[in-house]
N, C-alpha and C positions, 0 to 999 in steps of 0.2 A: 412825517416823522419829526423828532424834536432831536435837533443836534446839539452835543454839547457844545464845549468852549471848544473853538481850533487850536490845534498845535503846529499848523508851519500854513504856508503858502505856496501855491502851485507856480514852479516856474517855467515849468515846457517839459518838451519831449527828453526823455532817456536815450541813451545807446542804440536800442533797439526800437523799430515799432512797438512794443509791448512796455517798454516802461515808461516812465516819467521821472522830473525830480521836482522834489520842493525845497522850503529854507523854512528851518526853524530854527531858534533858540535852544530846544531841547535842554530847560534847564533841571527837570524833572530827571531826567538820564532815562527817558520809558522808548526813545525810539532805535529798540535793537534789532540787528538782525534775524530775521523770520516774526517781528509784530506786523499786526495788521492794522491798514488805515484803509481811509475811505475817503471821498468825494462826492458830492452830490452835484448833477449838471443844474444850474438855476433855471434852465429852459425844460427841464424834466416835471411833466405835472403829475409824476406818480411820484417824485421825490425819490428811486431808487438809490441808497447810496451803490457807490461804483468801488469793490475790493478791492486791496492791492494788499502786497506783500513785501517787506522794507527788504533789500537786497543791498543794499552799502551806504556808507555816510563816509562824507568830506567834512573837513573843517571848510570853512569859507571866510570868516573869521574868527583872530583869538586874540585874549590878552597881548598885549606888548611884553616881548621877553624882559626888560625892566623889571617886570611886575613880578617877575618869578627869581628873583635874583638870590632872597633871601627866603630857604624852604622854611623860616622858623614863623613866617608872615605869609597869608594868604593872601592869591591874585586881589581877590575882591575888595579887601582890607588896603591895598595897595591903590587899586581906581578909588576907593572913598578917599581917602587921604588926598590924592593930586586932583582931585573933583574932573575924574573920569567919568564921560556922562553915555549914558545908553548901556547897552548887553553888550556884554566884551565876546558873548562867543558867540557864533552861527555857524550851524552844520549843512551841507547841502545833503538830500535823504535822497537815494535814489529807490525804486517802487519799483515790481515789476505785476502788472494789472491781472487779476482773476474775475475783473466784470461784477454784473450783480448778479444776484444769485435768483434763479427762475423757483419757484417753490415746485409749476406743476412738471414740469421737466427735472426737478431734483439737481441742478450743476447748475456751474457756473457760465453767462455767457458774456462775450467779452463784450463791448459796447467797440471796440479797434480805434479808440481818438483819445489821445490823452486831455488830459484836465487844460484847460485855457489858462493864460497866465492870471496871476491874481485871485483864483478860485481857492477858498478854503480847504482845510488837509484835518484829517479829524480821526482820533484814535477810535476804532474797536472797541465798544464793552466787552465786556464778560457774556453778558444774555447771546448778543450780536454772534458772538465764535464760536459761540456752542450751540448752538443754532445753523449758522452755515456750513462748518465745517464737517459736523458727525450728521451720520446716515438714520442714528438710530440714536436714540434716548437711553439713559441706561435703566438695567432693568425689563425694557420690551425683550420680548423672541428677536433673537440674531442679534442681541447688543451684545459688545463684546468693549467691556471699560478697562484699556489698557495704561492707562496713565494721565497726567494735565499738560498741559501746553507750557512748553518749558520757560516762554518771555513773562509768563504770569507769576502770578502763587500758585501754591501746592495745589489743588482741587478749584481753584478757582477756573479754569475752564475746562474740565473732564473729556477725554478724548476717547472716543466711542464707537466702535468700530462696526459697519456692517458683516459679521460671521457668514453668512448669506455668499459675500462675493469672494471670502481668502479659502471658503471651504470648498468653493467649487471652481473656482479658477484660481486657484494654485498663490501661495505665497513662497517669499524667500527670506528668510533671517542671515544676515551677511555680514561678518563684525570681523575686528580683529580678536586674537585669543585674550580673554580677561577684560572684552567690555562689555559681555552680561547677557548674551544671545541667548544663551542656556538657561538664563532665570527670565527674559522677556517669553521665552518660550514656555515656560511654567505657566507663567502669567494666563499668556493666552488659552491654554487647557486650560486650568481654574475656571475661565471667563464660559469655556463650550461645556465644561460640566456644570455649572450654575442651573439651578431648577427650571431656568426660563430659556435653557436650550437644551441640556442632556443631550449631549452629542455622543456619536459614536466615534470612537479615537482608539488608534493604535499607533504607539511611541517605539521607534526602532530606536534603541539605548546602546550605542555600542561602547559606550562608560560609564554607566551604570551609575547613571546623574537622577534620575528622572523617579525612584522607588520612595521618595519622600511623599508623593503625590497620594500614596494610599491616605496620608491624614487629610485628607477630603471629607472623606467617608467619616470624620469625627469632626466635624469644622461645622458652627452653624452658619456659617454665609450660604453653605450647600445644599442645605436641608428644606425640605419645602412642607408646609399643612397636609400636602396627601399623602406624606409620608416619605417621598421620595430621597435616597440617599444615592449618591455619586457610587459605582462599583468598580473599585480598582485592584485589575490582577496585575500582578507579577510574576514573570515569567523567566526564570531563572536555563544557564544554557544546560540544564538537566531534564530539564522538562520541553525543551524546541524539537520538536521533530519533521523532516522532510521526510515523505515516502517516496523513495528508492526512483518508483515508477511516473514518480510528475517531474523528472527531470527530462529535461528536452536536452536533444542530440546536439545541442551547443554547450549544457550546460557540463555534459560530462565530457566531452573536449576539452573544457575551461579547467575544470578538475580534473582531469589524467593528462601527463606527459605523453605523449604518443608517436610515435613516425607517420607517416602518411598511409604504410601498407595498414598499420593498426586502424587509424581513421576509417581507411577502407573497410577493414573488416567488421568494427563496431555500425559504421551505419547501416551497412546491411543489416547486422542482425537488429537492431535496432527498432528501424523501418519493420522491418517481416515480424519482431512478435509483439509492438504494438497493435499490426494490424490484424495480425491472427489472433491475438487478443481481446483486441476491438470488439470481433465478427464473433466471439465464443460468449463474450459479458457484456456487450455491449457498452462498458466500459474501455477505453483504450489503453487506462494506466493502471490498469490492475494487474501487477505482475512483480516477481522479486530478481534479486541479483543473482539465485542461480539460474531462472530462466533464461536469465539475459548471457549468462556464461554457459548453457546450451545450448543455445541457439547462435553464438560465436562459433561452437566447438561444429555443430552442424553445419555453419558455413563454412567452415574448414575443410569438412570430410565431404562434401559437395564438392568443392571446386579440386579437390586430390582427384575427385573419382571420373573429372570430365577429362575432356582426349585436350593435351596439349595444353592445359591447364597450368597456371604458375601457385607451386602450393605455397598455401596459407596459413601450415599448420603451427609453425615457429612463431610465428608475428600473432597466432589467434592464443597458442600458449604464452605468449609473453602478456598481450591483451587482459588475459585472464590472472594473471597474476598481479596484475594494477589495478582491476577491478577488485578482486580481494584488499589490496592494501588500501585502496583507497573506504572499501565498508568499514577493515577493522581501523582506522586511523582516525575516520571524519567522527566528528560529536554528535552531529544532526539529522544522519543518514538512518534511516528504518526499512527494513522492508515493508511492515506492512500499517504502522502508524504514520499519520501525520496530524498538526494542529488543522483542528475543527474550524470552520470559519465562522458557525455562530456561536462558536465558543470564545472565538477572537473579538468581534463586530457582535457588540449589543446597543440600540439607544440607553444613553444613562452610565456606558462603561467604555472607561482606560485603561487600556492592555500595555504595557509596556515590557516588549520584547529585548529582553538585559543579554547584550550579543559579547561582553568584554572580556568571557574566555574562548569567544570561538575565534579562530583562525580569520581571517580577512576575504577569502577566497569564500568561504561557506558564509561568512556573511552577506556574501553580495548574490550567492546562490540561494539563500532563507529569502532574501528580498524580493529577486526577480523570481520566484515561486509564489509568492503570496502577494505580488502583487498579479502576477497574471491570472489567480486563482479566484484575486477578488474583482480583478477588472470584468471575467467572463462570466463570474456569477451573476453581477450588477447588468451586463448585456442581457444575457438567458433570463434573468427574471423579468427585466423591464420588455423581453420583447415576447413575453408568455412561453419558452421553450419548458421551464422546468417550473415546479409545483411546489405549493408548501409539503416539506420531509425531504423534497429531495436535498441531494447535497450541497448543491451548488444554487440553493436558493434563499437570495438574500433580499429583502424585500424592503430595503432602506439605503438612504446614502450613506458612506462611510470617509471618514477621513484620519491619511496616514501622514505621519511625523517622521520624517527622516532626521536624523543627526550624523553629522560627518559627510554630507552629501558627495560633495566633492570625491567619496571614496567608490560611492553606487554611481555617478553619471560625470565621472572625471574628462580633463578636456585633452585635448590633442592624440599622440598617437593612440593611447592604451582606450579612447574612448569606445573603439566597436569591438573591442576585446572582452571589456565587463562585462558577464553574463546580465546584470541590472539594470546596463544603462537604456537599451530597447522598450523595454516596456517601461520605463520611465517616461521617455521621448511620447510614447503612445496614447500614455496616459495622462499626460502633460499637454496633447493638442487634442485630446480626443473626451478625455473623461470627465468632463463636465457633463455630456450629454447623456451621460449613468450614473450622475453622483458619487463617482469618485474624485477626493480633492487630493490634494498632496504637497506637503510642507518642506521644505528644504531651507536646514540650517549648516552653515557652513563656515569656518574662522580663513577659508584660502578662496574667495572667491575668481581668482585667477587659473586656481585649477579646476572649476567646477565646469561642466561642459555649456560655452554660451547659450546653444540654442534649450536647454535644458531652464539657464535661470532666465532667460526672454520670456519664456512660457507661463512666467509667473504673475501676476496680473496684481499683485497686491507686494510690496518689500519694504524688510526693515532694516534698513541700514543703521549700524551703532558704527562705534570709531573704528576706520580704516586707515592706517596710516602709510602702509605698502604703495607706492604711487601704480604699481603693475594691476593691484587688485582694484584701487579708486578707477583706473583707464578700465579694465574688462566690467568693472561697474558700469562705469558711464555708458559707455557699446550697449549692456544689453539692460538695460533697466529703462523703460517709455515713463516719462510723465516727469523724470528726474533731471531738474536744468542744473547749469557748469554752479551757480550759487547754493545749490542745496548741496551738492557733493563738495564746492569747498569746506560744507561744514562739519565735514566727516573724521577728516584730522583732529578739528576741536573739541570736540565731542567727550563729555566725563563719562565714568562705568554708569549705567543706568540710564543714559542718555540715547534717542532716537529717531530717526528722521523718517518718518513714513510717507511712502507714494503710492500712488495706485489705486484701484476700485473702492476700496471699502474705508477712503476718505475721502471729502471733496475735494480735497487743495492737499500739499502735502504738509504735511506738520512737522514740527520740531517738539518731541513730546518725553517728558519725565515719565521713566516706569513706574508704576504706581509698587507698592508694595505685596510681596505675596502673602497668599493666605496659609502656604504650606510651607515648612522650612526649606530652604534650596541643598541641594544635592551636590552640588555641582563646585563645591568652596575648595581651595587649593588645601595644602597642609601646610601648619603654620612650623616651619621644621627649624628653628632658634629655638622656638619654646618648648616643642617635645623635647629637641636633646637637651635642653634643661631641665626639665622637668625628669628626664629618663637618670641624669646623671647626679642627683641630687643625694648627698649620703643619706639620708633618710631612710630612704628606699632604694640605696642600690642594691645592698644585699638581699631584699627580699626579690628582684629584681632576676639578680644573677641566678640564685635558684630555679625561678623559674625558666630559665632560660639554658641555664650549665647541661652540656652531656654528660648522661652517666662518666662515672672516676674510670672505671674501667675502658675506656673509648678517650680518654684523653692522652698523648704522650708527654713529654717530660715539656717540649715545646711549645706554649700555647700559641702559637700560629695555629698548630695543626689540631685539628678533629677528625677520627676516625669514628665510622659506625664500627657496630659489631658485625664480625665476621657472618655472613650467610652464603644459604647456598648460590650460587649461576643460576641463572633464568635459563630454560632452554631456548634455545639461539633458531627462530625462525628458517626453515629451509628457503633458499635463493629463487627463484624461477626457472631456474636452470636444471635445480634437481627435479621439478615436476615436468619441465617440457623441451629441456632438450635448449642447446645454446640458440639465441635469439640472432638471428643474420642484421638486426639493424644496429646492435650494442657494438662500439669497435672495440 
């Protein structure tokens, strides 16, 4: 190979067996943290250069403070004047080595010896880093172009992600609030709906960031010659529904307050008419909420009628009274609908499930239902049990976008509480080998449950500034040394450090720009209430806004409605069953 001009000189070993330092001049100002250099051994007859990665710089020498006396007159201006001879400055550069790079092995391997003293120090082109570092070229199947290399120009080294390894072993988006997780996360859908992968994705939105994403579907980056266009539904909380009967005997514990005699009494009935159910439709989840509340009421009147029996009847009528409030209350609960999973999971479409008026508790029960629905579909298909029509046959990989992770697979006590977080954990060590992938974005990585974001095999870390969330970083993030996470602090919005699979080295990389407007922008509330309070338009303003004259009093604090009838007032539990021995 033909090297260019050097930039510093190898002076010995680093800190660690892994780095080295050299001395340059660095009069350019190009050798910053996270650029790459190189080396070549002169005894190498393949000429490998040998990677490294700039991890800190020393002064070694500087100007004479003299020279700086007067900020009106520059250092340099000052050595010409007193016929100051040589570079006034040198930096010591310390490296930490990522080897050369193996083309038919695809990684890096280390050579473990650092550069000899006196051995030439030589910058990285552009060709060179875009070449080593991306898995894929942009444009092929599984590229996924999420931004440049942030020590360059703008597009001058394009950072290109293999799609292939975050979709199937798991990624994690991990930032503080407001450094851009939620628009890097556009990015990368944009990237899996591109004609040259049409992926299957479903977006769990529980803020209702992510419905910008339909102008896809009018974008021509999207658009391919055989016609193919991006299909994105939205999925508003009127249209989500769980059926009744795919809730498992943890998940409605999770959702009812209960004593323990109740406990008792729901899992019986529970157990007996999914499996009498089972054995009649050979489905086991086809059934509604008043089967389940006769078949309580039957376990009740069973154990009244045995000898010496402790009755049930109080605790099965209080039971039943919770199961009522909690059908009429929940938003997502149906007896006999629930969402289609090949109406969720298409190649070529983004579902995104808008969760930001349901309750938190039914969010995490929508989640750990449709993900256990699509983990066992992806088993049973891949292992021949169920057929094309059947229902549970999915005959492709699919990959789900969590946001707010931290709320589905949260860390310490509340963790084996979430009804979400299990088949998270499952499908996090397990679902690779079914194509199921799983994305987890999070602004608290501290609260996010560890072994949950260890599982993740690809992360983006943007600016973390919480020292708590940078340590449970550090803990569970492989591939992430103490110098990439000091750069997490400094980090601008837009800015990203990526590790793991689906790059070869980890990069510091600019988001690139999206193709669909972001969702996800704060409100800029100076300029509304200026704009709201502007005479121009107040009066037209206050009309639209003013309660009828008849509903206002002399007072304008106050606003009354108009008089209407009382609602009838729900009868207690008590009046259908009689006082409850567990209520004190």
């Amino acid at each position: 190979m033909n090297e260019a001009s050097p930039i510093g000189t190898a002076k010995g070993p680093g800190e660690t067996p892994l780095e080295y330092v050299f001395i340059s001049p660095d009069v350019d100002q190009t050798l910053k943290a996270g650029e790459f250099v190189y080396y070549v051994a002169p005894d190498d007859l393949e000429r490998r250069p040998i990677y490294g990665r700039i991890v800190g710089r020393q002064p070694v020498r500087l100007y004479p403070d003299e020279f700086m006396a007067d900020p009106a007159v520059a250092p340099r201006s000052m050595a010409d004047l007193f016929g100051y001879q040589g570079d006034a400055e040198l930096f010591e550069i310390s490296v930490r080595t990522l080897g050369f790079f193996d083309e038919h092995l695809g990684t890096f391997v280390n050579p473990r010896i650092s550069p000899r003293v006196g051995w030439s120090i030589y910058l990285a082109t552009d060709r060179q880093l875009a070449s080593i570092l991306n898995k894929r070229s942009p444009g092929e199947v599984g590229a996924a172009h999420v931004g440049s290399l942030l020590s360059r120009g703008i597009d001058a080294v394009p950072i290109v992600l293999a799609a292939r390894d975050f979709t199937s072993t798991h990624l994690a988006i991990v930032a503080s609030t407001g450094a851009g997780k939620s628009y890097l996360a556009a990015v990368l859908i944009e990237e899996l709906m591109k004609p040259h992968n049409r992926a299957c994705v479903l977006i769990v939105d529980p803020h209702a960031e992510y419905d910008t994403l339909a102008e896809m579907a009018r974008h021509p980056a999207f658009r391919a010659s055989d016609g193919y266009e991006p299909v994105v539904r939205v999925l508003r909380p009127k249209d989500i529904r769980v059926r009744f009967s795919s809730l498992r005997l943890g998940d409605l514990r999770y959702l009812i307050d209960m004593t323990d005699r109740m406990e008792y009494v729901l899992g019986h009935a529970h157990r007996s008419l999914s499996r009498r159910k089972g054995q009649e439709s050979g489905l086991a989840d086809h059934w509604t909420t008043d089967d389940l509340i006769r078949e309580v009421q039957k376990f009740a009147a069973q154990k009244k009628d045995e000898d010496d029996a402790t009755d049930f009847r109080s605790s099965a009528g209080a039971l039943e009274w919770r199961i009522e409030q909690l059908v009429r209350n929940a938003q997502i609960l149906d007896d006999t609908r629930h969402l289609d999973l090949r109406a969720l999971f298409q190649p070529g479409q983004c579902t995104v499930l808008q969760l930001d008026e349901v309750d938190q508790r039914e969010q995490q029960v929508v989640v750990a239902v449709l993900l256990r629905r699509l983990y066992q579909a992806r088993q049973d298909t891949d292992r021949g049990r169920v057929h094309r029509g059947d229902e549970l046959f999915l005959p492709y990989p699919a990959f789900v976008l969590l946001e707010e992770a931290h709320h589905f697979a949260p860390s310490g006590e509340s963790a084996g509480r979430v009804v979400s977080a299990e088949i998270l954990r499952t499908i996090l060590a397990e679902g690779r080998k079914f194509g199921v992938g799983v994305g987890l974005i999070s602004q608290r990585p501290g609260k996010l449950d560890q072994d949950v974001l260890s599982q993740c095999m690809t992360q983006f870390m943007l600016r973390i500034v919480n020292p708590i969330d940078q340590a449970n970083v550090a803990a569970a993030v492989e591939g992430a040394s103490r110098d990439v996470l000091d750069e997490l602090p400094a980090l601008s919005k837009g800015q990203a450090v990526i590790v793991g699979q689906s790059v070869n080295a980890p990069v510091l990389v600019s988001v690139r720009e999206r193709h669909t407007p972001h969702g996800g922008q704060d409100q800029d509330a100076p300029r509304i209430w200026v704009e709201y309070s502007n005479p121009s338009r107040r009066a037209e303003q206050e009309r639209e806004t003013a309660p009828p004259a008849a509903d206002v009093q002399d007072h304008p604090l106050f606003y009354n409605e108009r008089p209407r009838a009382a609602p009838a007032q729900p009868r207690s539990f008590e009046d259908f069953f009689g006082p409850d021995e567990s209520v004190p």
